[in-house]
C-alpha positions in Angstrom: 6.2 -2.1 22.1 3.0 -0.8 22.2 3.1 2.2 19.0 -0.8 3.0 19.6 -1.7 6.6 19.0 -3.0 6.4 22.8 -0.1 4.9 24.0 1.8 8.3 22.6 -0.8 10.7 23.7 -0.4 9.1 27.1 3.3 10.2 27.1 2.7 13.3 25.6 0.4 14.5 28.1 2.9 13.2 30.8 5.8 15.4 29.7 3.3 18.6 30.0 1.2 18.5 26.3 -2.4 19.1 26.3 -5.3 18.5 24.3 -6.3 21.5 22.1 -8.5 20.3 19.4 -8.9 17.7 16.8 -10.0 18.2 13.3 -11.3 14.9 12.1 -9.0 12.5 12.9 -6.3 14.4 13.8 -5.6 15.3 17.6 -3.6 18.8 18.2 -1.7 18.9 21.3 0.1 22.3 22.5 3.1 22.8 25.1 2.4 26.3 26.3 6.5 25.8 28.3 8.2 24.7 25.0 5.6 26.5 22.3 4.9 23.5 20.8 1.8 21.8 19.0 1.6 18.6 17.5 -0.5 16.5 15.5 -1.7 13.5 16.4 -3.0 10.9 14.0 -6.0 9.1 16.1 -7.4 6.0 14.2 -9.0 4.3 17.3 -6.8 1.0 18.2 -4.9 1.0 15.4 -1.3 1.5 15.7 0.8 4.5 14.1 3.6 3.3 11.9 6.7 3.1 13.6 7.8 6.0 11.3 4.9 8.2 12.5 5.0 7.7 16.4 8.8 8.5 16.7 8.5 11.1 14.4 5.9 12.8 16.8 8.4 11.8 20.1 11.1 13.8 18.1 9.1 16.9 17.5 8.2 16.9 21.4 11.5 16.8 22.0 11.5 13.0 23.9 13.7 10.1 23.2 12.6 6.4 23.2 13.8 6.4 27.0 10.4 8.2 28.1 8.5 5.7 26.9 
């Protein structure tokens, strides 16, 4: 399973999230249907920790099943 932060910004922006702004190294993405935003941890082509990435799919309201 592939738990790069691209990977999740790839699904994020698939289930209606878009890009915002990033501050550092930290992407915000906002659901203007949901009013949601959520930070994104972007370290290049490192992978999040499995802790962080379904953390994030939680907050957006997705299951495992989307990916």
């Amino acid at each position: 399973m592939n738990l790069s932060a691209k990977n999740l910004i790839k699904v994020l922006e698939k289930n209606g999230y878009i890009f915002k702004r990033s501050k550092g190294r930290h992407h915000i993405y906002y659901n203007s249907s949901l009013n949601k935003t959520l930070v994104v941890p972007f370290h290049e082509n490192k992978e999040l920790p499995k802790g962080t990435f379904f953390a994030i799919l939680k907050q957006a309201g997705l299951s495992k099943e989307s990916l």
